[in-house]
N, C-alpha and C positions, 0 to 999 in steps of 0.2 A: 667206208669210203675214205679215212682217212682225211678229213677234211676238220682242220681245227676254228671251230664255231666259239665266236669269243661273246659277242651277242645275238639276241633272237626275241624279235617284237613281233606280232600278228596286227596288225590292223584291218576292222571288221564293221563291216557297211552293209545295212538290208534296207530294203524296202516292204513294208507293207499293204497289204490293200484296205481302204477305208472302210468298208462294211464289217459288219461282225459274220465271224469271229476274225478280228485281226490279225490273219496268218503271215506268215513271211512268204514271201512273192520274189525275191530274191537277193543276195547273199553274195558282194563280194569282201574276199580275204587276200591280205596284201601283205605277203611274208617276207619282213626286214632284216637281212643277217650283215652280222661282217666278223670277219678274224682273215685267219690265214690260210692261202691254200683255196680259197674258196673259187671255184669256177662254175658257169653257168650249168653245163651240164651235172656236175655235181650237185649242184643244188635243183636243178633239176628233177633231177632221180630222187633224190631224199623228199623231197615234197610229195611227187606221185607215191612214192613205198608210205609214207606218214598218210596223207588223206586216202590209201587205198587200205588201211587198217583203222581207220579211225570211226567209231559206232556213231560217231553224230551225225557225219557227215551219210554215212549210208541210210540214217534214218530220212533224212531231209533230202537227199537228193532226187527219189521220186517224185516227189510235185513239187521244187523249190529248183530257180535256175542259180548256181553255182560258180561263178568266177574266181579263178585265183593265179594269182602272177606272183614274183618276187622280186626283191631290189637288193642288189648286194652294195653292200655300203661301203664306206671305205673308213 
């Protein structure tokens, strides 16, 4: 994509439910970039192709709701 990625932070928020066993009940992920070149849809795309190869994420996303947005920094 051509897109020069100069930093790259995750920030990750769940909620669980009070009884046992204390599973995660849901999961937002807040992905913070900045460099050069960066534009929405770009970063866009790269986020969908990265969580749509990622085992974690497919393990949990049957019974866990899944939010994720990005912030491109400056």
């Amino acid at each position: 994509m051509r897109a020069e990625v100069e930093t790259l932070r995750v920030e990750a928020r769940a909620e669980r439910r009070k009884e046992h066993p204390t599973i995660l009940t849901a999961i937002e992920l807040v992905y913070r970039l900045s460099g050069r070149s960066l534009d929405s849809a770009t970063v866009e795309r790269a986020v969908a192709v990265a969580e749509g190869v990622c085992p974690v994420l497919a393990m949990l996303r049957p019974g866990t709701a899944i939010a994720t947005s990005f912030r491109i920094e400056a």
